[in-house]
N, C-alpha and C positions, 0 to 999 in steps of 0.2 A: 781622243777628241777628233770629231770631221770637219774636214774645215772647204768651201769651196771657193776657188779662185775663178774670176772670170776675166781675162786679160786678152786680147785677140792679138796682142804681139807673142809668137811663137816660141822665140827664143827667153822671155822674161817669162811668157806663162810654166815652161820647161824646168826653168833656174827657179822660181816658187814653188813648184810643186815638188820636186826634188829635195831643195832646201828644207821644206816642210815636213816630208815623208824623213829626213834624215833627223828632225827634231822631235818624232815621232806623233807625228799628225795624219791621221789617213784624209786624205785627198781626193778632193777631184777637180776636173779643170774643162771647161767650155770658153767659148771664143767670142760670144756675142752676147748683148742684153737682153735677145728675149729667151735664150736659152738657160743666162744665168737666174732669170725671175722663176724659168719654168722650175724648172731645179730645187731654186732655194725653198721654194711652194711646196714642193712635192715632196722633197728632201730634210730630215732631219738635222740640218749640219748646226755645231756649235758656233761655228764665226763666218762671216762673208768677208773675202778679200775683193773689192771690186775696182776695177779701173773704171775711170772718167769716159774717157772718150774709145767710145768703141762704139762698133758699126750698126745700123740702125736705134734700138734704142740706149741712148748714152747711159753712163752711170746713176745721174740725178735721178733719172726717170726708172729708174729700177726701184732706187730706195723708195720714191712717192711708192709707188704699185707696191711695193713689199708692206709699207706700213698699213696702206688702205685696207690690204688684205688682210692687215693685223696677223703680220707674220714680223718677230721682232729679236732675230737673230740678228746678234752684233754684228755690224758693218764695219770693215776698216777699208778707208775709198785710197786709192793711188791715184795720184794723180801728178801729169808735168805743166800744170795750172798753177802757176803760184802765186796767182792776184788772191787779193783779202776776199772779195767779192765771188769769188771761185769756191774758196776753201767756205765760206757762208753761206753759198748757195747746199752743199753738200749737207752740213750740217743741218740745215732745217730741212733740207730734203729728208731726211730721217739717219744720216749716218753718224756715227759713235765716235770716229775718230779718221783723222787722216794723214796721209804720209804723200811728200813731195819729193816725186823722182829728179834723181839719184837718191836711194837710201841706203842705208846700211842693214843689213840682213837682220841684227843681231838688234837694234831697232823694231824691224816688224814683227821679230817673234815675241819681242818684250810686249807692245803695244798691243797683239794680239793674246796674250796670256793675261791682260790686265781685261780687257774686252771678255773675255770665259769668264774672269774671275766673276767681272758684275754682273752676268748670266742675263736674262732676255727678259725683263718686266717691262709692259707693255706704256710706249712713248708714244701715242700719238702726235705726228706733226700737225693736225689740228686740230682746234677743240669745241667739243659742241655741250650744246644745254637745249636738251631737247631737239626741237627742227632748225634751231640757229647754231651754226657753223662759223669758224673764224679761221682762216688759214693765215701764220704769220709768216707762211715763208711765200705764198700769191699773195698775202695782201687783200684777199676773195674773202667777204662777208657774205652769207647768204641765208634764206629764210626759207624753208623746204625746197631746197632748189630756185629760187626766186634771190636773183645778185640783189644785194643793198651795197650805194655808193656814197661812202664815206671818206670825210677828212681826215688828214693823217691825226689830229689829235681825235677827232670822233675813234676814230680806228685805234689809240692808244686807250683811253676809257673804256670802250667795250672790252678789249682786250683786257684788262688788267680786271675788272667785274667779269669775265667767264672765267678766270685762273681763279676767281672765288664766288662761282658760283653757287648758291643757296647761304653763303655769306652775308651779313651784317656788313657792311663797310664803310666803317667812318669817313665823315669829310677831309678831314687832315690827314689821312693814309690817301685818298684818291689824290690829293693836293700833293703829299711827296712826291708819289709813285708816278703820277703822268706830270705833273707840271713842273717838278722840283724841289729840291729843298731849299730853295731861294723864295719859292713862290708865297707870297706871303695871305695874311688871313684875309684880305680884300679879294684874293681869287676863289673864294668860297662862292661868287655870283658868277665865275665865271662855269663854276660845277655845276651851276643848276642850268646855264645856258645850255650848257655842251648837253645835261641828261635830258634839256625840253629837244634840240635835237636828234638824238637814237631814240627818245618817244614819237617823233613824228615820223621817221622815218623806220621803226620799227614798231612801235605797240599801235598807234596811229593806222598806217600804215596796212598793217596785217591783223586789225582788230584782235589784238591780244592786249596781256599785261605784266610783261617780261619785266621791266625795271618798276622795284616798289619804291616808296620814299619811305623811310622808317623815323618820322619826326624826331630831330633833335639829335641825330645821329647819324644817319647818312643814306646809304642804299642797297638794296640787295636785289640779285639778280635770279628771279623763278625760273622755273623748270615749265615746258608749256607743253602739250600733244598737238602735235600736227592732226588737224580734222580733215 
């Protein structure tokens, strides 16, 4: 198994690669994020070890560029970030898993054997239907390149109708799923407000007709070609 480290402290990068070469992993080790992207692009490796902060581009910004480029070799991120917000940000960046320095050795080989085992099937950190785009880790709705600015519940509705894209989706699955299971059957008016909004600001909007209404059932989200 090859595994690449990109760590720009010398002495940890050392002590990883070492460690790894002695649990019989062949190895390789760069210093910086754009050398680690070049690499992992270019390079067939089965796992990325990547540190957070390193010199020009950080670690976040590696995994974005890795997934876009739909290269989907497991990621396990280092980091001595230990905000919730931190370890969040990584994970929708596109990484698989992560480890807060100080760790135990015996930890990242485990972590990283688990990371081969579920081998690279392809996660996009955003999802599209057609020319419409959703990023949940920006927060960036967009319509062939064209920003649409949405509310945070507009933004949880579309969301949850592109995870079921060409889907059928009841009114009381969108009522759990975005508003609650508290939410009761008097917010079924509020489902039609929220879907005449992403109509105006997207089917409206961009002369298409992305959200259908499927009478007496709920709604489902088309596939459209960008003209």
């Amino acid at each position: 198994m090859r595994v690449l480290v990109v760590e720009d402290e010398d002495k940890m990068r050392a002590a990883l690669q070492r460690g790894l070469r002695a649990a019989g992993y062949a190895v390789d080790g760069v210093t910086d994020g754009e050398a680690g992207l070049a690499r992992a692009v270019a390079g067939d490796y089965d796992a990325l070890v990547l540190d957070i902060v390193l010199p020009g581009m950080d670690g976040f910004d590696v995994c974005r560029a890795l997934r876009r480029a739909e290269v989907w070799t497991p990621v396990l991120l280092l980091t001595a970030l230990g905000d919730v917000e931190d370890r969040i940000t990584g994970l929708d960046a596109g990484a698989d898993d992560y480890l807060t320095k100080p760790f135990a050795f015996e930890e990242l080989l485990s972590r990283l054997r688990a990371l081969i085992r579920r081998g690279r099937p392809p996660r996009p950190t955003a999802l599209s239907c057609g020319p419409l785009t959703l990023d949940p880790a920006t927060r960036v709705v967009t319509w062939a390149g064209a920003t649409i600015d949405l509310s945070s519940r507009e933004f949880a509705l579309l969301e949850y109708l592109m995870h079921h894209a060409g889907e059928v989706v009841q009114r009381a699955t969108i009522r759990r799923h975005v508003w609650g299971a508290q939410a009761d059957e008097e917010s079924s008016n509020i489902i039609d407000a929220y879907v005449k909004n992403l109509r105006d600001k997207i089917d409206r909007r961009f002369d298409v007709d992305v959200i259908e209404t499927v009478r007496g059932v709920g709604y489902r989200l088309r596939h459209q070609t960008a003209e």
